[in-house]
N, C-alpha and C positions, 0 to 999 in steps of 0.2 A: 501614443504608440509610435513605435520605431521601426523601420523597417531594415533587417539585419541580414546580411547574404550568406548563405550555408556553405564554410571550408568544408571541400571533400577533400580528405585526409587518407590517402593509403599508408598501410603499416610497411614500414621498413625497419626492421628490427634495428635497434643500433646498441652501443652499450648498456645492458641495464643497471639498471642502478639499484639497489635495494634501498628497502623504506631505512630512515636514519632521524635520529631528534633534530627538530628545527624547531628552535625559539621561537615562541608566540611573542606576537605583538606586544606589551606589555598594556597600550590602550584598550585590550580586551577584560584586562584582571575585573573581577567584577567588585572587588575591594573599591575603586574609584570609579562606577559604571557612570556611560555616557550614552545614555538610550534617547535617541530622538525619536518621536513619537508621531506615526505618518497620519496622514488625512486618509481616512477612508471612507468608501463610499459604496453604496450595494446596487451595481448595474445590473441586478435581473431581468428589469424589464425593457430599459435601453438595449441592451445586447440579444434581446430574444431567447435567453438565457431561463426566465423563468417560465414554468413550464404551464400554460395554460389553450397549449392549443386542444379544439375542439371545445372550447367553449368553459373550460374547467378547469384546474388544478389537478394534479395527480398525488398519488399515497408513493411517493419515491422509497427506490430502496438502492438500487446500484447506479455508480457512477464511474466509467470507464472512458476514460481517455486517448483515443490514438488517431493515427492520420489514416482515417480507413481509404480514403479515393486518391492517394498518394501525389497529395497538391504541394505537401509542404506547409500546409496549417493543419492543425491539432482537433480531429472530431471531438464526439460526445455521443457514446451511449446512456441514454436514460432512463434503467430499469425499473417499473414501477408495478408493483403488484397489485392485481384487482382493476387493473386500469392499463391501457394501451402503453405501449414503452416506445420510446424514439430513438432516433438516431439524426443528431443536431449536424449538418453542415457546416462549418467554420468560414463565412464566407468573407473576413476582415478583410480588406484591401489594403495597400499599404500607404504607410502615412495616416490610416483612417482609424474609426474607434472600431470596438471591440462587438462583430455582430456574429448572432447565427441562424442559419433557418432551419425548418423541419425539414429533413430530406425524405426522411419514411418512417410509417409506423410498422411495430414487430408487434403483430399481434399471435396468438395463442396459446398462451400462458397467463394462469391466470395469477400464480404467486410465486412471481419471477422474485431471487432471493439476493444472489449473488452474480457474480461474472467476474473474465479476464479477457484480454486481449494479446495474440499473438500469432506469426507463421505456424502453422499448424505443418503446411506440406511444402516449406520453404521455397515458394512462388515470388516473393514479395509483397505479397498484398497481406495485412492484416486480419486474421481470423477474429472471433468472438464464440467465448461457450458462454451460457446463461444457466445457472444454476436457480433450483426450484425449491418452493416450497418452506427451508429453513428450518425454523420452528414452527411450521404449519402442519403438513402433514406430507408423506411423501407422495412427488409427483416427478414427469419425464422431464429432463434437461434437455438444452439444445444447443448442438455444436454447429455452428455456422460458418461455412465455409464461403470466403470471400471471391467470389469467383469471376466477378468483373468490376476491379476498384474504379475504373472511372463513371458507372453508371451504378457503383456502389451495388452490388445484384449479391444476393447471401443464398445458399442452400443450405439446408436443416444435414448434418447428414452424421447424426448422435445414431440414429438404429442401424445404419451399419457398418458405421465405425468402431461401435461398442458402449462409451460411457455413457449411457441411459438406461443405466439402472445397472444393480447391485447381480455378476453371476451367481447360480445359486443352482441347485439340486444335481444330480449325479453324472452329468453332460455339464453344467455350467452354461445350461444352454436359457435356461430360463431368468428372463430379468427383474429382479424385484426393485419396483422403484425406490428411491430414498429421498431425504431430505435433506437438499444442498445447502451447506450454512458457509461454502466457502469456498474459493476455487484458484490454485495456483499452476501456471505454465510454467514447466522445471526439465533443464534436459540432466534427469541423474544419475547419467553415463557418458557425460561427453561428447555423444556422436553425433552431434549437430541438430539433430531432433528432437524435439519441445515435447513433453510425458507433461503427464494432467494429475494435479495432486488435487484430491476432492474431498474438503473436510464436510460428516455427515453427523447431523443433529439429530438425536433421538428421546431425548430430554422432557418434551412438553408433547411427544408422541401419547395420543389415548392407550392403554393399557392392550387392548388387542392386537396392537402393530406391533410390541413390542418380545411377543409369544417367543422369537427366534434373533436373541439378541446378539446372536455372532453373525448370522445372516445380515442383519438388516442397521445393526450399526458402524460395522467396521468402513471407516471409511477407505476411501478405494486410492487408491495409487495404478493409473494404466500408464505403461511403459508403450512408447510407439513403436508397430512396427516396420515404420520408414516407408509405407502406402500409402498412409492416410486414416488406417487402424491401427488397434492401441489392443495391448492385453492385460489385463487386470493382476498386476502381483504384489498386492500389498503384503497379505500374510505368507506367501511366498519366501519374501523380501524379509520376513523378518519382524513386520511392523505390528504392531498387537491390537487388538479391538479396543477402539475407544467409546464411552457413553457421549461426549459430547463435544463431538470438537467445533468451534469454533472461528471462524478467518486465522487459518493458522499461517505458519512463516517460514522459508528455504533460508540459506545463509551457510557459508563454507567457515564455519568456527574456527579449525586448527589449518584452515590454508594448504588444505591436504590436494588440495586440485578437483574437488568433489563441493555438491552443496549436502549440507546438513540436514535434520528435517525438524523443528520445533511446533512441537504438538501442541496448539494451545487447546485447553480444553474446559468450558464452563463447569465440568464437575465429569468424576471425581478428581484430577489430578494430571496436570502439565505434565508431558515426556518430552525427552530431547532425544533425538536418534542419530546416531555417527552413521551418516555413509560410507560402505568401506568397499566401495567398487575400485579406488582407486591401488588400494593396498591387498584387496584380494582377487581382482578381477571381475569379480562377478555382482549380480546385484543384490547387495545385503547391508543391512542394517542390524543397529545394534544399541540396545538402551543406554546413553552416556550421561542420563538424568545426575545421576548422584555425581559419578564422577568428574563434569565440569560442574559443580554445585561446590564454589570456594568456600573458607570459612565465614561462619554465619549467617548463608545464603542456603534456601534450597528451592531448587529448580522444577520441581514437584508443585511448589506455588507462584504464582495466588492460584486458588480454587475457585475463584467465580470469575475467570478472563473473559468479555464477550468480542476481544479480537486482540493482536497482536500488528508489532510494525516493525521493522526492522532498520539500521542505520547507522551511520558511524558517527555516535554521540559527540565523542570526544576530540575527532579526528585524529587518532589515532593507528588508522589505518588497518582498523579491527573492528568489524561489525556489531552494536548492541542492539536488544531487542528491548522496548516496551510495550507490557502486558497490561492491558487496560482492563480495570476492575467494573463488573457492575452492580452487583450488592455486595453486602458484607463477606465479611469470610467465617468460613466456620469456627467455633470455639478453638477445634483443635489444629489449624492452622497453625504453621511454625513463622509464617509470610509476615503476622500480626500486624500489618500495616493499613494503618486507615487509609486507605487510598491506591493507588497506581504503582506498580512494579517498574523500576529501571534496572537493568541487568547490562552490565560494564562485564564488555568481553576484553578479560587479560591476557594479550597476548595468546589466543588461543586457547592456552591453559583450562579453560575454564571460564565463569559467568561470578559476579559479586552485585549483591542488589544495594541500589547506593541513592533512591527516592527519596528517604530523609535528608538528603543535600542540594537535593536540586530544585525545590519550591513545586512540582508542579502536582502537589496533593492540597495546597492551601484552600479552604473552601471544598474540599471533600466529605460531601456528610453521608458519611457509611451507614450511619443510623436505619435509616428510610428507604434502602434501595436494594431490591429482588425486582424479579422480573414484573411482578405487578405494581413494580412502585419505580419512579422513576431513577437513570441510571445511564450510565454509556452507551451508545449504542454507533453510530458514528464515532468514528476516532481517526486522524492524520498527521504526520510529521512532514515537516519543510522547510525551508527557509525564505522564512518570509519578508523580513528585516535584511536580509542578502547579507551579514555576515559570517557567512559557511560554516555557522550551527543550524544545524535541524530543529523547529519551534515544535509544539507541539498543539494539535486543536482537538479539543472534548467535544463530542457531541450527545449530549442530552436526549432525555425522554423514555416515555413508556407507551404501552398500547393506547393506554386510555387519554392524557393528555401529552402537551410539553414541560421542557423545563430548560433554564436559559444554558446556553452552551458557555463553554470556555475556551479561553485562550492563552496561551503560555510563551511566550516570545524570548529567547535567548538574551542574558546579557554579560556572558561572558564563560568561562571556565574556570574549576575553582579546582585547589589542588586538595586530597583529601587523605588522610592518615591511615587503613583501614588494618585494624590487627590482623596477621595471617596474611596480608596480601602486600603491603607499603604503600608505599606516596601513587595516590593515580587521579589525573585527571576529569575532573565530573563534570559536568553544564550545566549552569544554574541557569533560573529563567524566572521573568516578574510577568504579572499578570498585564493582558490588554482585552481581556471579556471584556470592559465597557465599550472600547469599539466596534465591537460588535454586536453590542446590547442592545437592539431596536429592533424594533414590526419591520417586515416587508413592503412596501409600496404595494398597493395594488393598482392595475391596469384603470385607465378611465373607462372602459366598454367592458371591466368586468362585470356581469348580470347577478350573481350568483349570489348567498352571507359569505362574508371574505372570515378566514380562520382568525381564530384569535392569538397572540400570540404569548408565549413562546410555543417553538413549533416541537416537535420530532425531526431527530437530523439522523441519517443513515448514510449512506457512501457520499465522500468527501474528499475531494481532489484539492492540492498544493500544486499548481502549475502555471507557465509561464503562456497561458493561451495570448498574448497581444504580441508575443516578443519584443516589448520595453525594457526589459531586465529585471524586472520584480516579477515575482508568482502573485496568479490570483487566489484566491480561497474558494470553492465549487461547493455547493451542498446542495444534496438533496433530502427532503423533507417530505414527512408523511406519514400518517399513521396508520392503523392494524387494516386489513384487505376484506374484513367484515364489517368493521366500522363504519358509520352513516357519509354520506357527504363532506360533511362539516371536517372530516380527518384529512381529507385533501388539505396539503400544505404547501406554501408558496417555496418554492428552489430558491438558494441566493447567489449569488457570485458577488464580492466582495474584491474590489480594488485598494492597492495602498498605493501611496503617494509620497515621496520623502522629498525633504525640500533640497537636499544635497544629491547629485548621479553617486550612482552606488553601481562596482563592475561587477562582471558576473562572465559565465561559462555556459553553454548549452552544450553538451558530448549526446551522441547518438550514436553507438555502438553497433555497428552491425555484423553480425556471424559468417561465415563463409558456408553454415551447411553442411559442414564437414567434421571439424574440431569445433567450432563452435556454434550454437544456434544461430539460424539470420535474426533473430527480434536481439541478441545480443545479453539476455538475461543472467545474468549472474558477476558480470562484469564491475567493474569495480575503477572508479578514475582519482588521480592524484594528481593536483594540482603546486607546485610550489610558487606563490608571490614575493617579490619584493613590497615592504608595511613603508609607510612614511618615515616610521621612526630609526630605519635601515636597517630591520631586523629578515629574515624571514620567514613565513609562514606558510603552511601544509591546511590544503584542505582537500577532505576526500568524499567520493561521493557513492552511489551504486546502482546497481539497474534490475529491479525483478518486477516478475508481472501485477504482482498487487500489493497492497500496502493498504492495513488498517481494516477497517471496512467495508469490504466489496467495494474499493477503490483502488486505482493505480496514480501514476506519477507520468502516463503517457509516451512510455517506449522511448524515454531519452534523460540524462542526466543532469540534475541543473545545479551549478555551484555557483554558492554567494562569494562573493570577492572583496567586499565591503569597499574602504580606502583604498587599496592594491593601487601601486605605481605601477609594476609591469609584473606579467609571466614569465616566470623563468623558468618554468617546464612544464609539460605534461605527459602523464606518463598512461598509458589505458591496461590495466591486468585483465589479461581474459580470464575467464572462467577453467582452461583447465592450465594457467598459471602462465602463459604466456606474457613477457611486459613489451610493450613497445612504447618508443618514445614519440612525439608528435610536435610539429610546430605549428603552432597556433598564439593567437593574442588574445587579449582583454575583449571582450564585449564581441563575440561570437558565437556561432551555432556552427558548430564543428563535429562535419558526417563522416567517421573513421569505419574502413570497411577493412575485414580482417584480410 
């Protein structure tokens, strides 16, 4: 571990530059790939990491990442359902290994689902909402309002603020609870204030709840209003009642200065909605499923997504989404694809799914997998290999047992022909599941039968908690909130190791409050290097509150730099299109305040 000093970076606007082609490397073609392959090692129990206090393991289900006591190191929410949920201290010192301690336990929930982290009332201090229930059955969320970051102190303050629970009857006055399967911090109007995007699961709801199915499945969209309250206008807005949505995804597609909304949804069917606040003034939405759905793509699939992530595949400077599958698809799927969606955003235009080029469906057995058989559930992009591609990690299982995870690591970009669209750049990626094919360590003073392994993996963190320059890999594990003892499964954190320095970027993007959020969400950074080979190359990165499975990326942006001789620019696009340029170097944590 490194100990690396945080450039505070004020914006001063200078010439902007628009995005332009810059040659890749040529040592990236993945025609002659050159993957070195790091040592890794899984500190859960050195780092304090795995989760056994109070004498046990927990049935993990969220894992959120951010600097809630604003020290400058990176917490850990660890939402675990049926079982007490923590919030980990980051106590690493510098120069030192990678430790954390329990700081408090979040008790009263008992199938805590999902979660985000964000300024909720633009204070500085880190907020946290905890999303309930899921595929259980529906129960009260909790919006936590971070009210003294140094001694870390939270207030519940969901009842009257508003989102806990679904308005309903002729006042809007009565709450019907719902089932949180997903939760995004989104400001989508611009005004510096964070709105709460709440994807609701009604899917595996008993047939009695489900008597009032515009009521109680539409998920909710609350809009703040700049108090501390929020008002619910999803249908309002335009948005339509979904059966099952999923960790769904924000992302400004056509760069209109607005974010998007991509509906991922376990069944029946994926929507994509254009924000058009920016082009109409007001807040509305509008089904643009078909129409960004390029040739031989349609954006209506996969039908069985149990989470989505967002990122710029190709560095491109154009955000793409993958739709991670967890059973089959149905017969009449157009999607046909054994395996995982990648969706390549051209230039705006529109989306083309281009998974048959990029390896990371190899070892996909669609056969065997609905929700009572094992399947995705856990899912995360990062870079992990710090070549400023996004890798991608599977995570495995179902209620009743595990099943081994995957891992898909970047090795280069491949250029691809596609009829109706032309020549565009894809990511290709080889497998490295086998390092991280092994049991967990258990503790020497564990008492208890230690699980067997493979485990259940649910929210999953890509992050640079040691600040070395490499991310670590975060999972937490666990299974179903009714299930016996023995479903408690050990959390991993997973170190890599590469025998060459490899540079890198830390960007912390923070909002003024005004024009743009303080948590800096929707943000987007562009890096240009000089390569060895005197070429050079663009890599870009982005910032929203969650990603994949009730997981984030910890309220700051990290780009792999790989070989890089030097930075020769950094450019930060705010969210409602603003660009500034910054000076900054190789191998920093660079805090840009708008």
């Amino acid at each position: 571990m490194i100990s690396l000093p945080i450039l505070l970076a004020g914006c001063t606007p200078e010439e902007v530059r628009l995005p332009h082609q810059i040659p890749l490397d040529p040592t990236a073609d993945t025609s002659t790939p050159d993957i070195v392959r790091p040592i890794v090692e899984d500190i859960g129990v050195s780092s304090g990491f795995q989760d056994t206090f109070g004498g046990q393991l927990k049935r993990g289900r969220v894992l959120i990442a951010a600097d809630f006591d604003n020290d400058d190191r990176i917490d850990l929410f660890i939402g675990n359902t049926n079982d007490p949920s923590e919030i980990l201290h980051n106590v690493t010192e510098p120069g030192g290994p990678l430790r954390f301690e329990l700081d408090q336990v979040v008790e009263g929930r008992e199938l805590i689902w999902s979660g985000s982290a964000g300024d909720l009332n633009n204070d500085g201090a880190t907020d946290l909402f905890i999303g309930a229930a899921g595929s259980l059955r529906p129960s009260p969320d909790q919006l936590l309002l971070n009210i003294d970051p140094t001694a870390l102190s939270f207030f519940d303050i969901a009842p009257m603020a508003g989102p806990n629970g679904r308005p309903s009857g002729p006042t809007e006055q009565l709450k019907l609870p719902m089932a949180t399967s997903g939760v995004n911090w989104v400001d989508i109007d611009n005004d510096g204030w964070l709105d709460l995007s709440l994807a609701v699961n009604t899917q595996l709801w008993p047939d009695p709840l489900r008597h009032n199915f515009r009521e109680q499945s539409l998920s909710s969209l609350w809009h703040s209003n700049r108090d501390g309250t929020f008002t619910e206008i999803s249908e309002a807005s335009g948005i339509e009642p979904c059966f099952s949505c999923q960790h769904t995804a924000w992302l400004d597609v056509d760069h209109d200065g607005d974010l998007d909304f991509y509906q991922n949804q376990y069944r029946p069917s994926t929507r994509v909605w254009r924000n058009l606040f920016v082009e109409s003034g007001e807040l509305r939405f509008e089904d643009a499923t078909t129409e960004w759905s390029l040739e031989g793509t349609d954006l209506h699939d996969p039908k069985r997504s149990f989470a989505s992530a967002v990122a710029d595949l190709n560095n491109d400077g154009w955000e793409d989404v993958i739709a991670f599958v967890r059973p089959p698809e149905p017969a009449n799927s157009v999607h046909g694809l054994d395996g995982h969606a990648v969706f390549i955003n051209v230039e705006g235009t529109g989306f083309v799914e281009v998974s048959a080029h990029t390896g990371i469906n190899e070892g996909f057995l669609n056969w065997f997998r609905d929700h009572q058989e094992d399947g995705v559930m856990g899912c995360q992009v990062g870079d992990l290999n710090v070549d400023g591609i996004p890798d991608v990690f599977i995570g495995e299982g179902r209620p009743q047992d595990g099943t081994k995870n995957q891992l898909f690591v970047s090795d280069g970009l491949i250029e691809v022909d596609l009829p109706g669209v032309g020549v565009i750049e894809v990511p290709h990626f080889t497998s490295w599941t086998d390092l991280i094919d092994v049991p967990a360590e258990a503790p020497g003073d564990y008492a208890l039968d230690w699980p067997p392994y493979p485990y259940r993996t649910h929210g999953s963190a890509i992050i640079d908690l040691d600040r070395d320059g490499v991310p670590e890999l975060a999972i937490a594990n666990g299974g179903a909130a009714s299930y016996p003892a023995i479903s408690r499964e050990p959390n991993r954190l997973f170190t890599f190791t590469y025998e060459e320095p490899r540079h890198f970027l830390i960007v912390q993007p923070r909002g003024d409050g005004y024009a743009v959020n303080r948590s800096g969400f929707g943000t987007r950074v562009r890096a240009i290097v000089a390569t060895p080979s005197g070429t050079e190359r663009e890599v870009w990165g982005s910032l929203h509150s969650t990603s994949g499975y009730s997981a984030n990326h910890g309220l700051e942006i990290f780009l792999g730099l790989a070989d890089a001789e030097a930075l020769l620019s950094l450019e930060i696009h705010w969210p409602d299109g603003q660009i500034d340029a910054i000076d900054a170097e190789l191998d920093q944590i660079v805090r840009v305040e708008r």
